[in-house]
N, C-alpha and C positions, 0 to 999 in steps of 0.2 A: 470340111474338116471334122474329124471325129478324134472328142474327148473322153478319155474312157476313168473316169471319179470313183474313187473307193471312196467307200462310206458315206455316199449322194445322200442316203436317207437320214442320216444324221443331225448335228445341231450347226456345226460349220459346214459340214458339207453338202446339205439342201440348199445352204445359203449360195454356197460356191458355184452348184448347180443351177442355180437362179441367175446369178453376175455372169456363168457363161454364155445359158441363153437368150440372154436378154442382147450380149454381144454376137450371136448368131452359130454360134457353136451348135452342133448337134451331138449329144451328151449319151455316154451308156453308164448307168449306174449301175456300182458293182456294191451290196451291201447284205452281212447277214440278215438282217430285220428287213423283209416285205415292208414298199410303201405303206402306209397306213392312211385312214381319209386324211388326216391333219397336214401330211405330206404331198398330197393327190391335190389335193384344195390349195395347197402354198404354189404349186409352180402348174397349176392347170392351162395359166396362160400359156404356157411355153410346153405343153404336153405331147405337141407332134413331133417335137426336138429332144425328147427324154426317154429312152426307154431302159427302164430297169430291169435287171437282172441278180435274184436270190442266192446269195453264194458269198463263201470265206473265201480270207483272201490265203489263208493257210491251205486251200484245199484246189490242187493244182488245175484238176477238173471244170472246178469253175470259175479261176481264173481264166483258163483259155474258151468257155463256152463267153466269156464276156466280152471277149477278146474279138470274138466273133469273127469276120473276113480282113477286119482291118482296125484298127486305130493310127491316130497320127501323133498324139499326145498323152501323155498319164498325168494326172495330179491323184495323190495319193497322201488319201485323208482319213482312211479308215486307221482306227488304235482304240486301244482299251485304256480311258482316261483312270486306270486307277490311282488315285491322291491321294484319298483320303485314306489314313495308317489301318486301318481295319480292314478294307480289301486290300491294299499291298501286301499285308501278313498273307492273309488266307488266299490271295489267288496271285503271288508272287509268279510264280511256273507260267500262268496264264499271260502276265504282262510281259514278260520278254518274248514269248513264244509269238502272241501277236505283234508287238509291237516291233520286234526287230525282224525275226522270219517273216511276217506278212510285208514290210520291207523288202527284203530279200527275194521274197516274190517277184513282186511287181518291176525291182528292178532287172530281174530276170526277166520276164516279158518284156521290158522296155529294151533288152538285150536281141532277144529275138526279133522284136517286130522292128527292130532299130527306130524306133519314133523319133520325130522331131526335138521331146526337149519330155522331163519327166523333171514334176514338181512335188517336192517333197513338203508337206506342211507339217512342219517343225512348230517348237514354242519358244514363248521368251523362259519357263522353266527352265532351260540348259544358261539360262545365268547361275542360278542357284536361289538360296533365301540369305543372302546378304544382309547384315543389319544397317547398314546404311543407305537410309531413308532418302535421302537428298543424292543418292549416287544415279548419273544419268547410263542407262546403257545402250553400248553402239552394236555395233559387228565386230567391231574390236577390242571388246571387252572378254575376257577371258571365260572361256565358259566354267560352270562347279556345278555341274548336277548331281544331285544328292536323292534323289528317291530314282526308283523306277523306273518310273514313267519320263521321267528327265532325263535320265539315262539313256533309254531310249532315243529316246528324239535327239540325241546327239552324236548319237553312233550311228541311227540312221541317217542323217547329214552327213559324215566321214563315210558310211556304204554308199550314199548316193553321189558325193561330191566323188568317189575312184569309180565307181564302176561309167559313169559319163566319163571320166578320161581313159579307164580300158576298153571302153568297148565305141568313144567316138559318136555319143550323142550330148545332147544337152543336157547338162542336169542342173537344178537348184535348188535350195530351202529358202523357206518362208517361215520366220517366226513369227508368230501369234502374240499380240498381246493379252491382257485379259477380256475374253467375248462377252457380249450379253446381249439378247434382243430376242425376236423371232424363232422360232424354233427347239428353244433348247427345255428338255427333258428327261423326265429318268428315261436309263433302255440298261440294258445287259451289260452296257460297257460303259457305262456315263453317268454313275449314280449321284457325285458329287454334283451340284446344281448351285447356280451363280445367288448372291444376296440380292442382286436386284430383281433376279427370276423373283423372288418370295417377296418382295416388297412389290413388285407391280400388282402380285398376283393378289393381293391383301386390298392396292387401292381400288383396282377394278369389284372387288366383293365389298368394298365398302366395310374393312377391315382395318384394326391396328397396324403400324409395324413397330415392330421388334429392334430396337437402338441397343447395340452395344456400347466401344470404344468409338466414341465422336471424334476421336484425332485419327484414328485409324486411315491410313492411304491403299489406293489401290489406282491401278494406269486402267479405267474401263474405254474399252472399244466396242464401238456399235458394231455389229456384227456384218451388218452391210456393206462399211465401210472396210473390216477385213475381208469378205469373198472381192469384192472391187479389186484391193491391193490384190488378192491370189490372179486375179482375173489377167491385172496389168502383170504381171510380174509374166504369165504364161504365154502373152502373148505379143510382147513386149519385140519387135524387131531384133533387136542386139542387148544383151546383158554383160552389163561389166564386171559384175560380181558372182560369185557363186550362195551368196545369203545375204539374205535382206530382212530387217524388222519391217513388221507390217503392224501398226500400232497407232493409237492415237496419243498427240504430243502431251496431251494431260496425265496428272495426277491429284486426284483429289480426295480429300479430307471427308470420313462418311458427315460428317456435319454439311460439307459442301453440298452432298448429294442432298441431304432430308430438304438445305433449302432451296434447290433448285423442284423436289418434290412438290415441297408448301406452296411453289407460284404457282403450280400445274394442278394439284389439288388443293386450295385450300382449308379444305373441312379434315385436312388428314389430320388422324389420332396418330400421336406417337406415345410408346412403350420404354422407357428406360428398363436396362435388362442386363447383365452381367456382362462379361466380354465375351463374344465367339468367334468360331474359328472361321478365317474370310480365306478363303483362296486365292491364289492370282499373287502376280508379282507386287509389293510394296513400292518398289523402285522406276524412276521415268523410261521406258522406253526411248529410241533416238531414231527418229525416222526417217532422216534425212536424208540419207542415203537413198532410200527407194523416189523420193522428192527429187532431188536430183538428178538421180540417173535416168529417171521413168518420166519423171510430171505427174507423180501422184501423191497427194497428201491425203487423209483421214476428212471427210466431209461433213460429219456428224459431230459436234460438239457436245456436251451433256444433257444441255435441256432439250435440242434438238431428236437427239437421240429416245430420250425417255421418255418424249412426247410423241415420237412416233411407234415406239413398242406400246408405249401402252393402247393408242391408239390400235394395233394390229389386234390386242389381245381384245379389245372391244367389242370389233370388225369380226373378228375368229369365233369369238366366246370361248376363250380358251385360260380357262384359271386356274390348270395347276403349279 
């Protein structure tokens, strides 16, 4: 079986790359940015099952050179996370053109090659920023995407969820909760970068971190634990649904976090500091669904989690 991943070299989608071969999949990676060693060194175990290929997915050319003699499945990962209001301003053109047309693409290729089942990886962003802190969300919660990139990924779920009933194959979304782990860094399309990327990267150099709003909530997911959920979801026998949250059941308070930090470091300094701006949804994710129907829950609980990124970043030497 051959799985053909936009955006393999990325920060979810090495990961995703990693959770396929590790299930046996034989993977073509479709991504602007060339492996890099950080990427080569993450999935070298699995390197006879990976071959990558340099190329937009805007760029018809090298979607079909990636396309190569055959695939059987698409997950499609590649977008331009722009978030943060300073690149939405100045590179607005840039996010719908990728984010929906590169879409568009691939669901064309999935058109053509009639693949078995094309997996759209969505986010929990197409809920919106709700003020209500305590609201749990499902599948069937009404979506309000409010920037861009939300946008996005909600309209590519409605292109992906018709063009699988016009054209008679599989489609589904997968929404993301908030990632963090392994992987994630600046690149061209992903400038915005998680708070605990910058708090791991501080305890391993034996740094400060930087405390804003201690009440502050945020649903974080290990990162391993969402490539798994994309994993099961793609390869899942029967799916009863057309989307699913892939999330972990938490939400916790940054206070939550500093002392699950302080068990794992003890000598860690902390910085009280004004409030900043966090990314990611405020509100629980509901993952039951995917539990459910699949048998998959989130593995990784907080401290488990955070002790095994930091650990990677040790192992890696990788602090930025």
């Amino acid at each position: 079986m051959v799985t053909l991943v936009t955006g393999g070299t990325g920060f979810v989608g090495s990961n995703i790359v990693k959770a396929l071969a590790i299930k046996g999949h034989s993977i073509v990676s479709l991504d602007i940015a060339p492996p890099n060693a950080m990427v080569k060194a993450y999935l070298e175990p699995w390197k006879s099952q990976v071959s990558f290929v340099q190329g937009d997915v805007l760029n018809q050319e090298d979607i079909e050179r990636a396309a190569g003699t055959g695939v059987d499945r698409i997950v499609h990962a590649a977008v331009f996370t722009g978030i943060m209001t300073e690149i939405e301003k100045s590179r607005s053109r840039s996010i719908v053109d990728i984010n929906l047309m590169g879409t568009t693409n691939m669901l064309e290729l999935a058109r053509k090659l009639s693949v078995d089942r094309f997996l759209y990886v969505s986010s929990g962003s197409v809920y919106g920023d709700g003020p209500d802190l305590d609201e749990v969300l499902s599948e069937e919660t009404l979506p309000d995407p409010r920037s861009l990139y939300a946008i996005g990924k909600y309209t590519s779920e409605l292109l992906t969820r018709r063009y699988g009933e016009l054209h008679d194959f599989q489609a589904v979304s997968v929404r993301l909760g908030t990632p963090y782990g392994p992987m994630e860094r600046i690149t061209d399309h992903r400038e915005n970068q998680s708070l605990l990327k910058e708090w791991t990267a501080n305890i391993v150099m034996g740094r400060p971190i930087e405390v804003g709003d201690r009440e502050e909530r945020r649903s974080f997911t290990y990162v391993t634990d969402i490539a798994d959920g994309v994993a099961t979801v793609l390869d899942a026998p029967k799916l009863s649904y057309d989307v699913y949250n892939d999330s972990s059941a938490d939400c916790t308070t940054m206070a939550e976090v500093i002392a699950v930090l302080q068990e794992l470091r003890p000598d860690l300094n902390i910085i009280d500091v004004a409030q900043r701006e966090l990314f990611g949804r405020a509100s629980k994710m509901d993952a039951t669904r995917m539990e459910q129907d699949l048998g998959f829950a989130a593995k990784f609980g907080l401290a488990a989690g955070l002790q095994d990124y930091l650990a990677w970043r040790e192992a890696s030497g990788f602090t930025e």
